[in-house]
C-alpha positions as CSV (number, residue, x, y, z in Angstrom):
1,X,0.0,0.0,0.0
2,X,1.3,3.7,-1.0
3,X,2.0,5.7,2.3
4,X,1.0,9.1,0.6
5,X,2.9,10.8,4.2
6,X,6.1,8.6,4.1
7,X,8.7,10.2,5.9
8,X,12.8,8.9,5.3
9,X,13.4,6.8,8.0
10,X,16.9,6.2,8.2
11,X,18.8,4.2,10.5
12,X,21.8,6.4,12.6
13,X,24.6,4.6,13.7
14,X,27.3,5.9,16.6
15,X,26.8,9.6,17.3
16,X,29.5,10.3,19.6
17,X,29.2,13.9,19.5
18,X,25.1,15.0,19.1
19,X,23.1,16.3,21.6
20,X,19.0,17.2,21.5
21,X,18.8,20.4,23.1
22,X,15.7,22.0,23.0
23,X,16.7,26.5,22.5
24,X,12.7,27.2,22.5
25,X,11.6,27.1,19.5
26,X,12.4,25.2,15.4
27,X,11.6,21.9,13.5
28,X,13.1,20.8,10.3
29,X,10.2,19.8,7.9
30,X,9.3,16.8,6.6
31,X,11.8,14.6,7.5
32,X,9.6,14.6,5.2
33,X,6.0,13.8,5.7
34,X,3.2,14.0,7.6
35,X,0.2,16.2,6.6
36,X,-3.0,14.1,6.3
37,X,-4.2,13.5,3.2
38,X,-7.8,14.3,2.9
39,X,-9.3,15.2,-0.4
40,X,-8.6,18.8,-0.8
41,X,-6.4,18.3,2.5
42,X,-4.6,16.8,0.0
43,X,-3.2,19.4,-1.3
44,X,-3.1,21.3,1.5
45,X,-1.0,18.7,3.2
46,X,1.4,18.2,0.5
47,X,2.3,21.9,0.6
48,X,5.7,21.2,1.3
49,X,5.5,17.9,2.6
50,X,8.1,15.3,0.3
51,X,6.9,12.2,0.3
52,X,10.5,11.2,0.7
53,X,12.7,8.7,-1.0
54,X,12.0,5.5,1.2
55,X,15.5,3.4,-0.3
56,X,17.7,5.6,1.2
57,X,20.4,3.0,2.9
58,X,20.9,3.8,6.7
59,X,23.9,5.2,7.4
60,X,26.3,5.1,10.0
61,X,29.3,7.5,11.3
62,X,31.7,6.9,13.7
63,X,34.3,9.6,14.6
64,X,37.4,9.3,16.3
65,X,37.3,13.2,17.7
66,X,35.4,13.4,21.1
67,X,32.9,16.3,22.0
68,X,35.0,19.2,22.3
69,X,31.8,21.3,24.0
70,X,29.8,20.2,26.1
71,X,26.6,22.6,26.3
72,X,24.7,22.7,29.6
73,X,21.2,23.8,29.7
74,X,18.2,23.1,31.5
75,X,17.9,18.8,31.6
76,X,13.4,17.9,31.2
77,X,12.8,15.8,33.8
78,X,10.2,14.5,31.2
79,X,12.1,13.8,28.6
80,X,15.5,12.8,29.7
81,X,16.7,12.1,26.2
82,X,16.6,16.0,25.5
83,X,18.2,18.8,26.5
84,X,16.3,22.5,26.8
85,X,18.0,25.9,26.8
86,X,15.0,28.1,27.6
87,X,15.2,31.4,26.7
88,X,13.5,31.5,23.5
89,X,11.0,34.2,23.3
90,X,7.3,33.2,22.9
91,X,6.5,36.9,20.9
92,X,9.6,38.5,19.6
93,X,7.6,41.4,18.6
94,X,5.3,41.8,21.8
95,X,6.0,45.4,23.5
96,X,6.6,42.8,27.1
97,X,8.8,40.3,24.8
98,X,10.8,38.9,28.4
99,X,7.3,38.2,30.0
100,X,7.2,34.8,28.8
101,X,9.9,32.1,27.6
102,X,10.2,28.4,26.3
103,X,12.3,25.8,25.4
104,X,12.9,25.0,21.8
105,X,14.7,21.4,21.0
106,X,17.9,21.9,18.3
107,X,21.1,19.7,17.6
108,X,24.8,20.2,17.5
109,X,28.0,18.1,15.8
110,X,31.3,19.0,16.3
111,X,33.0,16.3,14.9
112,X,34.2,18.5,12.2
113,X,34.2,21.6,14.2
114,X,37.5,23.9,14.3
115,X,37.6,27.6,15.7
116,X,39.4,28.1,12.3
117,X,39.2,27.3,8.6
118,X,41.3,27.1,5.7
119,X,41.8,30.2,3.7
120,X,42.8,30.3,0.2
121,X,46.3,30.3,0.9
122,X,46.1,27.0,2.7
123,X,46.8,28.5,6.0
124,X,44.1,28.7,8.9
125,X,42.2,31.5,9.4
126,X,41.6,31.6,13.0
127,X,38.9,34.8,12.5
128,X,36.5,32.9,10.8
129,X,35.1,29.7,12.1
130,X,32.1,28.1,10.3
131,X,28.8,27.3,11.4
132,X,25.9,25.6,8.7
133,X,22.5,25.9,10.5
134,X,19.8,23.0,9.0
135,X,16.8,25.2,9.1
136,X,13.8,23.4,10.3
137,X,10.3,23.8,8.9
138,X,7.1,21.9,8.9
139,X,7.1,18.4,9.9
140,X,7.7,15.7,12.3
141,X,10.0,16.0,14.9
142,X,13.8,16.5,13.8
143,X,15.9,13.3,15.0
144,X,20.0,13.5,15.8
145,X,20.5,12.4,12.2
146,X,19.1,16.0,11.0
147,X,23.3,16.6,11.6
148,X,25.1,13.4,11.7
149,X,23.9,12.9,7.6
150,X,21.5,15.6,7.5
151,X,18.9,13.4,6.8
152,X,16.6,14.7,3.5
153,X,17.6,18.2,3.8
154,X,20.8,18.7,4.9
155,X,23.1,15.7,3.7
156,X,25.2,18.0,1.1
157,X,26.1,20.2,3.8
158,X,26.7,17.8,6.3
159,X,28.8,14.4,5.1
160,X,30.7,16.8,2.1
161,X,30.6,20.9,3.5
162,X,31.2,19.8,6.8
163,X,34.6,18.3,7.1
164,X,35.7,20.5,4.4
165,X,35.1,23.7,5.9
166,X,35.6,22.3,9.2
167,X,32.4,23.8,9.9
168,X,29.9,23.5,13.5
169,X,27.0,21.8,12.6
170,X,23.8,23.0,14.1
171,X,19.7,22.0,13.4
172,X,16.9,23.7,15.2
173,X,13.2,22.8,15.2
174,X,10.2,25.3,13.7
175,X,7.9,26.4,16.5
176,X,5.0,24.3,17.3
177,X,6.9,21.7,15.3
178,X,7.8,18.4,16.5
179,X,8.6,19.2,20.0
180,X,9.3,22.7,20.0
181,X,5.5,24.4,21.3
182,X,5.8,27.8,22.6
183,X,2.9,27.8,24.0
184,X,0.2,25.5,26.1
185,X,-2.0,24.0,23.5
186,X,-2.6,24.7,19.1
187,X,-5.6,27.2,20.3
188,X,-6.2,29.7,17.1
189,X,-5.2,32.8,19.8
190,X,-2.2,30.3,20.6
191,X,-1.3,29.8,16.5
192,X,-1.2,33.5,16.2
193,X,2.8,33.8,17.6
194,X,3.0,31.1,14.5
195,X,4.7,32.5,11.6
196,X,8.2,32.8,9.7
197,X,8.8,36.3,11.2
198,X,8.5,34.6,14.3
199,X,10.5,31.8,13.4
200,X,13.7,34.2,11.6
201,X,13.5,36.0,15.0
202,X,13.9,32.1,16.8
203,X,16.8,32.0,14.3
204,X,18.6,35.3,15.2
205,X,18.5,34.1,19.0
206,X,19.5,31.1,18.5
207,X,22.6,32.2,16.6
208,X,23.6,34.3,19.1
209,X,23.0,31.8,21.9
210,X,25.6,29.2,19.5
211,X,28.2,31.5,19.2
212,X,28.3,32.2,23.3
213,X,28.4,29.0,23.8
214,X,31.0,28.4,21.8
215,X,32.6,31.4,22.5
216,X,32.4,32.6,18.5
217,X,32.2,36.0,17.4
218,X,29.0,37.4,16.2
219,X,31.0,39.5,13.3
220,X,33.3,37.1,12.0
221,X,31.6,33.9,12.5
222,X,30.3,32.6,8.9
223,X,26.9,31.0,9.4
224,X,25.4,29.2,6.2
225,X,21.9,28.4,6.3
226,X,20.6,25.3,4.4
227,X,17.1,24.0,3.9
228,X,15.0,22.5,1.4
229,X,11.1,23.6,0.7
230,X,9.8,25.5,3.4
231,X,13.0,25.3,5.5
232,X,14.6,26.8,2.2
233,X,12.6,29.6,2.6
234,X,13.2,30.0,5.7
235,X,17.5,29.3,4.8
236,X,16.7,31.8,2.3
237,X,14.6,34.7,4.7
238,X,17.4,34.5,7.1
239,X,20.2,35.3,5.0
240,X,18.4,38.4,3.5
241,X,16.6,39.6,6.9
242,X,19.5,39.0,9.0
243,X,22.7,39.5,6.8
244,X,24.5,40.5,9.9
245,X,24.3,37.0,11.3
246,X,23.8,34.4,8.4
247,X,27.0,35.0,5.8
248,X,25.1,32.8,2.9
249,X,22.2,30.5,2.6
250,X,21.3,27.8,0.1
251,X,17.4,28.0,-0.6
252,X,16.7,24.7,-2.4
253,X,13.0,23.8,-3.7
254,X,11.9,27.3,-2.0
255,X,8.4,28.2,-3.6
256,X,9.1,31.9,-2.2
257,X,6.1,33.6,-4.2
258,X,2.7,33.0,-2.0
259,X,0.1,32.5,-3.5
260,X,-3.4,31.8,-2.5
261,X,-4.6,29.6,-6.0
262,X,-1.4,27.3,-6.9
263,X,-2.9,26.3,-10.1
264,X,0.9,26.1,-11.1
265,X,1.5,23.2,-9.0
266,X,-0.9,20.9,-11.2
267,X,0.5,22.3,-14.4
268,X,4.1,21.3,-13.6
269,X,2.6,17.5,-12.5
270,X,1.5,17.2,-16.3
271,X,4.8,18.5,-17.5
272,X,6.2,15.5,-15.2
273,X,4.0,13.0,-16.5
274,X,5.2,13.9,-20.1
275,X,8.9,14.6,-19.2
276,X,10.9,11.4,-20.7
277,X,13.6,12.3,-18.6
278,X,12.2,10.4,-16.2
279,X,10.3,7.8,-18.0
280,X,6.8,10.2,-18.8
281,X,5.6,10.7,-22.2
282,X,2.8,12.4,-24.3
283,X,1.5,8.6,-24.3
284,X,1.2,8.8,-20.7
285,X,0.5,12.3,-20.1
286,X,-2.8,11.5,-22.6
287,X,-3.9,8.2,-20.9
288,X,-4.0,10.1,-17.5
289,X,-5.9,13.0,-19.1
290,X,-8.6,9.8,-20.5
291,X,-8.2,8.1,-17.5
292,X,-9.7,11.7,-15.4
293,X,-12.3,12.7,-17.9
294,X,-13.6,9.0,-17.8
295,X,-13.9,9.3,-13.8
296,X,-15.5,12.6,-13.9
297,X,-18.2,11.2,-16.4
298,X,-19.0,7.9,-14.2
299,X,-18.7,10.1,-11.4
300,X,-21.1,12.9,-12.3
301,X,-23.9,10.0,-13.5
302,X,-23.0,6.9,-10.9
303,X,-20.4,8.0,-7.8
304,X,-21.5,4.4,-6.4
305,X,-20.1,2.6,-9.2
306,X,-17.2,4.5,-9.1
307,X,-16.5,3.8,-5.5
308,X,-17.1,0.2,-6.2
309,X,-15.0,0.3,-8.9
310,X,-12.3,1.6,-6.3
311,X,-13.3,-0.4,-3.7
312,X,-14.3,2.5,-1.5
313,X,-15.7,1.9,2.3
314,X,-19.1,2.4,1.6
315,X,-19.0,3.6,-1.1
316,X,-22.8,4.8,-1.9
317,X,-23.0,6.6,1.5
318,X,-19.4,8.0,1.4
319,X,-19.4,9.1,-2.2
320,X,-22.9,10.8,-1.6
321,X,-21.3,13.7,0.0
322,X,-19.5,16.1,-2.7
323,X,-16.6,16.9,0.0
324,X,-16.0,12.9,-0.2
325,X,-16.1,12.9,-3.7
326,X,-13.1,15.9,-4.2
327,X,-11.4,13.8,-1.9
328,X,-11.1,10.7,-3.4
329,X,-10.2,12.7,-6.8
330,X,-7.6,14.8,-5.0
331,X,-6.5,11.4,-3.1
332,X,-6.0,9.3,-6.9
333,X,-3.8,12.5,-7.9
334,X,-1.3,11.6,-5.5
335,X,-0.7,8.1,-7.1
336,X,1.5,10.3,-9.8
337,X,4.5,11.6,-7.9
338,X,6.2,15.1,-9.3
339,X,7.2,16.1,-6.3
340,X,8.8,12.8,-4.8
341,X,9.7,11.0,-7.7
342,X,12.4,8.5,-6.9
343,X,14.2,7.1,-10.3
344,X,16.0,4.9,-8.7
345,X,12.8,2.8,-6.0
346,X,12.6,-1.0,-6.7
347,X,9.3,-1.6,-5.3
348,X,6.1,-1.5,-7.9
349,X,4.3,1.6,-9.4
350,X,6.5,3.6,-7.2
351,X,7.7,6.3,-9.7
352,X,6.7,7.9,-12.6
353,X,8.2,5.8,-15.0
354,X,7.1,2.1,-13.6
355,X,3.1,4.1,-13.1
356,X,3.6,5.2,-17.0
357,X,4.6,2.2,-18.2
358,X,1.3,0.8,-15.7
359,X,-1.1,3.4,-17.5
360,X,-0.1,3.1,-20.9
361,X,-0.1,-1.0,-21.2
362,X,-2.9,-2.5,-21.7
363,X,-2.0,-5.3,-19.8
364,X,-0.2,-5.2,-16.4
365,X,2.2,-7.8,-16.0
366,X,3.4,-6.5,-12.6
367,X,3.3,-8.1,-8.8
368,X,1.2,-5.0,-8.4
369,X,-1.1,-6.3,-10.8
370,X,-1.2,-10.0,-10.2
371,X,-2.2,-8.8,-6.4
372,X,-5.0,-7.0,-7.6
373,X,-6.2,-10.0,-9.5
374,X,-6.6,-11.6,-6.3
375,X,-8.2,-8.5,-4.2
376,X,-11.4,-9.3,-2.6
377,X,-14.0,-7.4,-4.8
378,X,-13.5,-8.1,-8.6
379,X,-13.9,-5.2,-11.2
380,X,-17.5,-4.7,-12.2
381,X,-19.1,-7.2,-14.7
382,X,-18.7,-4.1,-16.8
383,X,-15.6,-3.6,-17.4
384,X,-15.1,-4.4,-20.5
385,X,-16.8,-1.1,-21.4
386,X,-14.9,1.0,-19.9
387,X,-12.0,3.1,-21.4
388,X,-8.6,1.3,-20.7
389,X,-7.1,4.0,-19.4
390,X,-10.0,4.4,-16.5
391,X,-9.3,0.4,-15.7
392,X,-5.3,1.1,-15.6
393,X,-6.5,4.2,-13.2
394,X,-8.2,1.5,-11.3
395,X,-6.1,-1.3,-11.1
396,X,-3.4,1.5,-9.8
397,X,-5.5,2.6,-7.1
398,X,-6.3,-0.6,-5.7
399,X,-2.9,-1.7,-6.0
400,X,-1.8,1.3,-3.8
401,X,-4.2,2.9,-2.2
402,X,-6.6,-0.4,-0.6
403,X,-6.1,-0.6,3.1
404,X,-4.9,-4.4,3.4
405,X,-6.6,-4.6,6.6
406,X,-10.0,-3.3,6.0
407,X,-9.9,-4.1,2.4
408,X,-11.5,-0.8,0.9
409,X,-10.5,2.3,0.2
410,X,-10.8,4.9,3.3
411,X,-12.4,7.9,2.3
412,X,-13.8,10.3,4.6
413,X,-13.5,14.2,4.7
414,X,-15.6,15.4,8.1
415,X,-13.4,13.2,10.0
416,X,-9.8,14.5,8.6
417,X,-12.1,18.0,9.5
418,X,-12.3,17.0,13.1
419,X,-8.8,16.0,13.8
420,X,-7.2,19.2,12.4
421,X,-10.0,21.4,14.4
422,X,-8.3,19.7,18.0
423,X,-6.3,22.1,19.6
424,X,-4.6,19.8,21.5
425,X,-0.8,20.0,22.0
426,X,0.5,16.8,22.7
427,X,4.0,15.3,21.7
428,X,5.3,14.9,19.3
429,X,3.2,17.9,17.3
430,X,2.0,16.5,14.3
431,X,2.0,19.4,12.0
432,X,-1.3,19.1,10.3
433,X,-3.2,21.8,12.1
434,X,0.1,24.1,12.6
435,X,0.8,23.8,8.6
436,X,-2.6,24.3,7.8
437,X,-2.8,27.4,10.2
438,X,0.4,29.0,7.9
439,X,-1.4,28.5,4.8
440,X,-4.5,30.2,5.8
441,X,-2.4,33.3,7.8
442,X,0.8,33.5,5.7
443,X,1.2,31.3,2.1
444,X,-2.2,29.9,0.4
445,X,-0.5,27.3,-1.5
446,X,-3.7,25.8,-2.7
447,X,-3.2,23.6,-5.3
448,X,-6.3,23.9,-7.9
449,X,-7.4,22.3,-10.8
450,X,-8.7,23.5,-13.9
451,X,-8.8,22.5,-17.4
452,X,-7.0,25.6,-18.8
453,X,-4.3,25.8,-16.7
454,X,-3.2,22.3,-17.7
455,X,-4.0,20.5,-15.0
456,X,-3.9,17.0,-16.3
457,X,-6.5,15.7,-13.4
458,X,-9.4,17.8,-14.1
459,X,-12.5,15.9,-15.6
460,X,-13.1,18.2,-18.4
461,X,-16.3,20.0,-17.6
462,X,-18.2,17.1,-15.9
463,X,-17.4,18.0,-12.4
464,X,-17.3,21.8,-12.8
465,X,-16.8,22.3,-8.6
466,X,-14.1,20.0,-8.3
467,X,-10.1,21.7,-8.1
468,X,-11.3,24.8,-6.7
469,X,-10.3,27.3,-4.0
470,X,-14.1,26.4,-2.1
471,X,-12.8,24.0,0.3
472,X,-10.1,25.3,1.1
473,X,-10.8,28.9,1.8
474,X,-14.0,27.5,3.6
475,X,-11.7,25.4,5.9
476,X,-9.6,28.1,7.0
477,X,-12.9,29.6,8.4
478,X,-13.7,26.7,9.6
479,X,-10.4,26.1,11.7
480,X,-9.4,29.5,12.4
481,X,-12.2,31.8,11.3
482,X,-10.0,33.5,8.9
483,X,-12.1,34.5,5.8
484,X,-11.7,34.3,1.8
485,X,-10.7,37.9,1.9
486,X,-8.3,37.5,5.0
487,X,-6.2,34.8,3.4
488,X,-5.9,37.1,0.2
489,X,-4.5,40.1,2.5
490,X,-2.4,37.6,4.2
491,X,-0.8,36.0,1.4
492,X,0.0,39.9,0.0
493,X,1.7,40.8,3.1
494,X,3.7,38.1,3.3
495,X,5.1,38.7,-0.2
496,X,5.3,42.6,0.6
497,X,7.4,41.4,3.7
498,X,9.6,38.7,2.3
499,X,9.9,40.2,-1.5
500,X,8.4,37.2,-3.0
501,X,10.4,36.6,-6.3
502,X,11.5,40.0,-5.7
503,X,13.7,39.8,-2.9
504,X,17.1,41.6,-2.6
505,X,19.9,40.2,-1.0
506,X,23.4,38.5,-1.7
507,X,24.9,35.2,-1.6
508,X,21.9,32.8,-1.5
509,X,21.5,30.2,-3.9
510,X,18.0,28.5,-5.6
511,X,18.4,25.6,-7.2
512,X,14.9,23.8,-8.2
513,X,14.2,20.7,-9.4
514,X,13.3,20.3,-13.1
515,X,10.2,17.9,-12.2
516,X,8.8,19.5,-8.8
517,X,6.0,21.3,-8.6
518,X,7.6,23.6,-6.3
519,X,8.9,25.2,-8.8
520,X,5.9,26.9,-10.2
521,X,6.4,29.4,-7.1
522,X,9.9,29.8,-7.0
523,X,12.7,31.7,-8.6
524,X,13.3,31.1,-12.1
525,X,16.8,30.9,-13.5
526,X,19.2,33.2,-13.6
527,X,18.2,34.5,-10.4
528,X,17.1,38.0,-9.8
529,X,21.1,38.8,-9.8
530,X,24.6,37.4,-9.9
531,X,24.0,37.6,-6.6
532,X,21.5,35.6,-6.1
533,X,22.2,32.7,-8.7
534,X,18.6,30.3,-9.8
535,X,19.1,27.0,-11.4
536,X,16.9,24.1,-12.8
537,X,18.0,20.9,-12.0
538,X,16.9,18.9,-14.9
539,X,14.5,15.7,-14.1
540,X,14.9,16.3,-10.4
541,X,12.2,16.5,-7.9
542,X,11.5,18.0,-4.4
543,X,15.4,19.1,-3.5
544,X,16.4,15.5,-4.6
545,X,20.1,17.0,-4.2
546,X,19.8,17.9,-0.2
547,X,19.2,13.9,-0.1
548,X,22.1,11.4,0.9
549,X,23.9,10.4,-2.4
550,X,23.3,7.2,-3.5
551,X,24.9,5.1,-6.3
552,X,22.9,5.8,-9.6
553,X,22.0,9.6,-8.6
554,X,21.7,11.4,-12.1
555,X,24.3,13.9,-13.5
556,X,22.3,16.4,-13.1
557,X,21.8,15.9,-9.3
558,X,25.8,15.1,-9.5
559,X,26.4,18.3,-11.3
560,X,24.0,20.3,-8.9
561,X,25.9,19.3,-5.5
562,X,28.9,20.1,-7.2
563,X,27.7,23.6,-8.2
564,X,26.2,24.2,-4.6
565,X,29.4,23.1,-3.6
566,X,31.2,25.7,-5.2
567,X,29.5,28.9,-4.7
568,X,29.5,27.4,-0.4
569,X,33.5,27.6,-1.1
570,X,33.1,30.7,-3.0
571,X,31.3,32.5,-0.6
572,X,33.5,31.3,2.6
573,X,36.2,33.1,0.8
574,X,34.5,36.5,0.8
């Protein structure tokens, strides 16, 4: 069965020299998963959430230097396994900001660590030790891998930058992320001290509170931020609102241009589909397009069929309810994966070229396939009649989407509703409702669906409600009784604050991936200057280059870690 909120789980050997310390208040995103997927939840939840590559090896590291710091800090009887430093401000930008503190969890490896590094005569320069900072964002809680291989986000920086530069690596954990909550509980007046100018403001404490520590200087101390998606806008917001503490940033995947209807997200999924780059073609592109318009027209006369068909939980009650029915179509979009695309999975249907290869054959011959033949409801006597490309569409969903255990397809909207609408703020956080929250106060990021905007999942006309902005404006009212017009004003401010595409600044780098959807809100190559540099990395998904390397990675991914690589080295120099 697809997991449609995988998250890497990688296996971490000796760490001699990490601690969890909790400074009050950042979580790296998706370690990569986690937002529920609920019909148009869907696409909120996948705002930024990689379903991550899942065949990552484990990796192990050993190191033969000892911890050369060790940081003291307020032990949680609670949690013995972390350590908090808790003066972390709840409000930065309250007019009483030292009325209230908490702890927020981050990690530190100093295997590499020295208080100088080379120059480019070869000789140390003792005035400017490095620090690389993997910027947390939405998502599960961060684990001590985040910097012993920096997991999904970090691993360029961390197994290649590191012992290079002899750089200080540090993570820190987004506010009511993981287990960094400032406050009691995920009330909406609670959410309100949730956003990124919150979270640069964690950042800028938090630097400072490293380099006492570690007894660095705040002036010639060269901090590089790194993070992918969100966490890449947030690498990328720190360099340019805090140039006086972060001396360069790379800003991979980082869709910095809010917008409340992310029609371009779809668009670049059909430019995937087709891309044979990594095994899509107009063949396949074309079937998906059939397959779509053939569910919207069984949909719009017989939903129950459908759901039989699809082997929905009961499917003539569920699929009575429209909100059900957007679901399940927003749900069979994820089975095509742009934005996680591995090239190099094993397992069945797991990437766009095996699912191509599925939708454009008119016969499966794969494991995927022969389970299906023995699934416990058989395709309707019907069949026969229907187009081939609605059957593969089937046969696909079954294959991945069928709860083993139950047997049918879970499909329910009011009940993903109710769990994001509990304030509750137990550990680990989740994410759902805090993500969800920063869409409707701060991004949009709502992916529609329409059939000019190339969109290759809309049913042509015969479900003229479904990809649109209703459900998910109406749930941010619903949540957080923030209305239509709020969002708007909200996602205009944040561009006004951050610059969007616009924004001004110096060494930070955007690479995006030449398959991820991301893209569509990004920065566009060449960057808005020289210095700011933007480049695609062809066939690539979500920051596939931030990933640990693996044997087989493409050239292009090769070629980008090398060019990240260079401009880090570059930069260090200035």
């Amino acid at each position: 069965r697809l997991s449609l909120s995988t998250s890497l789980s990688e296996r971490i050997g000796l760490i001699p020299v990490v601690w969890c310390i909790a400074f009050l208040c950042m979580t790296l995103p998706q370690s990569c998963g986690g937002m529920p997927h609920v019909g148009v939840l869907t696409s909120m939840s996948r705002n930024h959430k990689d379903l991550s590559f899942s065949s990552l090896p484990g990796k192990s590291r050993s190191s033969s230097n000892p911890s050369r710091v060790a940081l003291k800090g307020d032990l949680d009887s609670s949690t013995d396994s972390f350590l908090f430093f808790s003066s972390q401000l709840v409000d930065h930008f309250s007019p009483r900001p030292a009325s209230q503190f908490w702890k927020q969890r981050y990690f530190v490896n100093d295997t590499f660590f020295k208080r100088s590094s080379p120059s480019d005569s070869g000789d140390a320069d003792v005035n400017h030790p490095v620090v690389f900072l993997c910027v947390g964002g939405e998502g599960p809680p961060l684990t001590p891998d985040v910097v012993v291989t920096g997991s999904v986000h970090c691993a360029l920086a961390v197994e290649e930058l590191a012992p290079k530069h002899n750089a200080l690596v540090v993570a820190l954990e987004h506010r009511f992320y993981g287990y960094s909550l400032p406050t009691k509980d995920l009330s909406t007046e609670n959410l309100s001290v949730l956003s990124h100018r919150q979270a640069i403001a964690d950042i800028a404490r938090f630097v400072t509170f490293i380099n006492q520590k570690f007894q660095l200087d705040d002036t010639k101390t060269k901090w590089v931020t790194f993070g992918g998606s969100y966490p890449g806008m947030m690498a990328g917001w720190a360099r340019a609102k805090l140039p006086h503490l972060i001396h360069a940033s790379v800003a991979s995947s980082a869709p910095v241009q809010a917008i409340v209807d992310n029609a371009g997200y779809n668009a670049v999924v059909g430019e995937a589909i087709a891309e044979p780059l990594v095994g899509g073609s107009a063949e396949c592109l074309k079937a998906v397009q059939d397959a779509f318009n053939e569910l919207g027209n069984r949909l719009s006369c017989d939903p129950a069929s459908v759901g039989e068909d699809l082997m929905v939980c009961n499917a003539a009650e569920t699929l009575a309810d429209r909100k059900n029915v957007s679901q399940l179509i927003d749900d069979l979009t994820l089975l095509f994966p742009a934005q996680s695309n591995d090239p190099l999975c094993t397992e069945d249907l797991c990437n766009i070229a095996k699912i191509c290869e599925h939708m454009t054959t008119a016969t499966t011959t794969t494991k995927a396939a022969a389970n299906t033949a023995v699934a416990r409801r058989a395709l309707r006597q019907d069949q026969q009649t229907q187009s081939a490309s609605y059957n593969q569409l089937v046969t696909l969903a079954r294959a991945l989407l069928v709860d083993p255990s139950s047997g049918c397809m879970e499909v329910n909207y009011a009940l993903g509703v109710a769990g994001l609408a509990d304030p509750s703020g137990s550990m680990p956080l989740s994410g759902d409702r805090s993500w969800i929250w920063q869409t409707c106060s701060e991004f949009g990021f709502y992916q529609t669906c329409s059939a000019d905007t190339g969109c290759p999942f809309h049913p042509h006309g015969t479900l003229p409600w479904y990809g649109s902005l209703e459900l998910s404006l109406e749930l941010c009212a619903d949540l957080f009784n923030i209305s239509k017009d709020d969002v708007y004003v909200n996602v205009n401010q944040t561009n006004q604050i951050t610059g969007g595409r616009d924004i001004q600044s110096t060494r930070i780098a955007f690479p995006n991936g030449g398959i991820d959807p991301w893209k569509a809100q990004g920065i566009f190559p060449p960057g808005p200057d020289d210095y700011e540099p933007a480049f695609m990395v062809p066939g690539a998904s979500h920051h596939a280059w931030t990933h640990p390397s693996r044997p087989g990675d493409s050239p292009s991914l090769v070629k980008a870690r090398a060019a990240i690589s260079e401009l880090v080295e570059t930069w260090l120099s200035q």
